[in-house]
C-alpha positions as CSV (number, residue, x, y, z in Angstrom):
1,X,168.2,172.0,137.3
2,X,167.5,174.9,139.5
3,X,169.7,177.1,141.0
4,X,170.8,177.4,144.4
5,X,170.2,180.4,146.4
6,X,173.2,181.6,148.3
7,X,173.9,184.3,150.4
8,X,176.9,186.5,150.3
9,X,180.0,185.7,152.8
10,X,181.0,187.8,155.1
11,X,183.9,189.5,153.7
12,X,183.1,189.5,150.2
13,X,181.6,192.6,148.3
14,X,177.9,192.6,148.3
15,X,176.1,192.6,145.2
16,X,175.3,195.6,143.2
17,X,171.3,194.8,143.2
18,X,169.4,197.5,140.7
19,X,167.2,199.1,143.3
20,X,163.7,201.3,143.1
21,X,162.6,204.0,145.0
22,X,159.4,205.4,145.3
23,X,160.5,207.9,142.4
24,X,163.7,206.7,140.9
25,X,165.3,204.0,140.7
26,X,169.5,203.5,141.4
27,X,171.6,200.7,142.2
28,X,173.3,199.1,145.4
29,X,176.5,200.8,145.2
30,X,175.2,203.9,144.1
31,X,172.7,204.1,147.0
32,X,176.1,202.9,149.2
33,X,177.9,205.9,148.0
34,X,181.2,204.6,149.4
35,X,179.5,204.8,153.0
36,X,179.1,202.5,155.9
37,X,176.1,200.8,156.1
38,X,173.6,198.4,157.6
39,X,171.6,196.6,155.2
40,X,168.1,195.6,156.2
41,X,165.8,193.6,153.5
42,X,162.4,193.0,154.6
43,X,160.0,190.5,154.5
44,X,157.6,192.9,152.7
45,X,156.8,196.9,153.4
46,X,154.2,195.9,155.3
47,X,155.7,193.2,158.1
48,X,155.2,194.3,161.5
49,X,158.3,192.4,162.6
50,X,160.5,194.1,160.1
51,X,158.8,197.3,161.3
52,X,159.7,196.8,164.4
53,X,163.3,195.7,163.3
54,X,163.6,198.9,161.7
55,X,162.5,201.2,164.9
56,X,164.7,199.5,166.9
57,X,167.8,200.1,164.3
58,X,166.6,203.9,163.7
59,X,166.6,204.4,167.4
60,X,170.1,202.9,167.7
61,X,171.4,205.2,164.6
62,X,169.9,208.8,166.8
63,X,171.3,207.4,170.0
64,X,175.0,207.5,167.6
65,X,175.6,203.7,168.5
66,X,175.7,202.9,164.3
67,X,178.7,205.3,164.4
68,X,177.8,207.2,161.0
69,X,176.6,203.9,158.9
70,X,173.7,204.6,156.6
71,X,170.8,202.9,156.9
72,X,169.0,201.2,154.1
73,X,166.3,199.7,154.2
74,X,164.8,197.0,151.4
75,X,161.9,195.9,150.7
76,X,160.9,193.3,148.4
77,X,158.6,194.5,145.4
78,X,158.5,197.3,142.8
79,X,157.4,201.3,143.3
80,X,154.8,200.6,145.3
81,X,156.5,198.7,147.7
82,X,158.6,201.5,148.1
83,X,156.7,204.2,148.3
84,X,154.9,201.8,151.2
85,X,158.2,201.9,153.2
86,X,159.0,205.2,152.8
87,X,155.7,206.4,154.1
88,X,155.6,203.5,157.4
89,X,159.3,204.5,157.7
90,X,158.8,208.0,157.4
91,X,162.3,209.0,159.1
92,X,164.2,210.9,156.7
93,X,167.6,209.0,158.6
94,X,166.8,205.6,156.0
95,X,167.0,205.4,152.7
96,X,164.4,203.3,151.5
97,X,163.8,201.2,148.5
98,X,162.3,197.9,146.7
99,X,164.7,195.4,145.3
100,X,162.1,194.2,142.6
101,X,162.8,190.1,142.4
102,X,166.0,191.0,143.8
103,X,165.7,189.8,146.9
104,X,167.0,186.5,145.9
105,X,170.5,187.7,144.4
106,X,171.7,187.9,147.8
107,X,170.0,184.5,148.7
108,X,166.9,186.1,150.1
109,X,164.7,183.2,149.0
110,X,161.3,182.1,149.7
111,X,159.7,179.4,151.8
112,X,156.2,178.2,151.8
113,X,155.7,181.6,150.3
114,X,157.4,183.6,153.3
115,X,160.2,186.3,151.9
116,X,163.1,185.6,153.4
117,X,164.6,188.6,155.4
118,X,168.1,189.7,156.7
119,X,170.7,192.0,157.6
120,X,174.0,192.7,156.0
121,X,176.6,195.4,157.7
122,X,179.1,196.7,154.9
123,X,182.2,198.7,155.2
124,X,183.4,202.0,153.0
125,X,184.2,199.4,150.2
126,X,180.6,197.2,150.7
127,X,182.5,194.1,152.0
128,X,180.4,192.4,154.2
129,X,181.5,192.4,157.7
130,X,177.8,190.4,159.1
131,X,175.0,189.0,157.8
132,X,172.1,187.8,159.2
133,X,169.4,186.0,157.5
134,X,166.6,183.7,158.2
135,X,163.1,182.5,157.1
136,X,161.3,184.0,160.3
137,X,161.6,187.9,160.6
138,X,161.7,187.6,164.5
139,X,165.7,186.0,164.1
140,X,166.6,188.5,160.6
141,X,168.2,190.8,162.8
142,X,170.5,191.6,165.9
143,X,171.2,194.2,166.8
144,X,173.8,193.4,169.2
145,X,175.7,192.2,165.9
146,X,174.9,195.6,164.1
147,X,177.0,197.3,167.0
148,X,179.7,194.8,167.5
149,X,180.5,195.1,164.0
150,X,180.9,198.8,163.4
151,X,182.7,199.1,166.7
């Protein structure tokens, strides 16, 4: 019987996923570092609607409305995948990394094929304080919700 894909509650810790970078490779809580942060796992390095997900969030981290939080940003994939990000990215702001097959550990699943993608704001301790997930990029991320929650 398969397993069922579930994401994370909000207030419960989220998951210490092993993470790779386009030269090393580190996990969730080390990448964390005891740190605010929001959370964004792509569709893939390459989806213009993430892209765009991410602009928006970077602009909102210079104008100071994400208060501090680190931003990390996740692609699905291996080294490749994040060296891909880091170059679109290219904002030395975002940490940027590929979560492997990972994305499913925190019920990022697949349908039809499409990567799910989401959002996930975490306090000092990585308790989950919003998440936001969904099959189509265009409704993975708000960033009205971002703000509210680090208010």
């Amino acid at each position: 019987m398969p397993e069922t894909i579930a994401v994370p509650e909000v207030g419960t810790v989220i998951p210490d996923l092993p993470l790779i970078g386009p030269s090393t490779t580190s996990t969730m809580r080390e990448v964390l570092d005891s740190r605010r942060a929001v959370v964004f796992f792509l569709r893939a390095a390459d989806c213009a609607i993430c892209l765009g997900h991410v602009k928006k969030l970077l602009r909102m981290e210079q104008a100071g409305q994400l208060r501090d939080a680190h931003v990390v940003l996740i692609a699905p994939g291996d080294r490749d995948a994040a060296a891909e990000l880091a170059r679109r990215v290219a904002n030395p702001r975002a940490s940027t990394w590929a979560s492997g097959e990972h994305h499913a550990d925190i019920g990022l699943g697949k349908f039809l094929a499409v990567q799910h993608s989401g959002t996930f704001v975490v306090d000092e301790d990585g308790r989950i304080l919003v998440r936001r997930t969904s099959v189509l990029p265009m409704s993975s991320f708000s960033g009205d919700e971002v703000v509210a929650a680090l208010g």
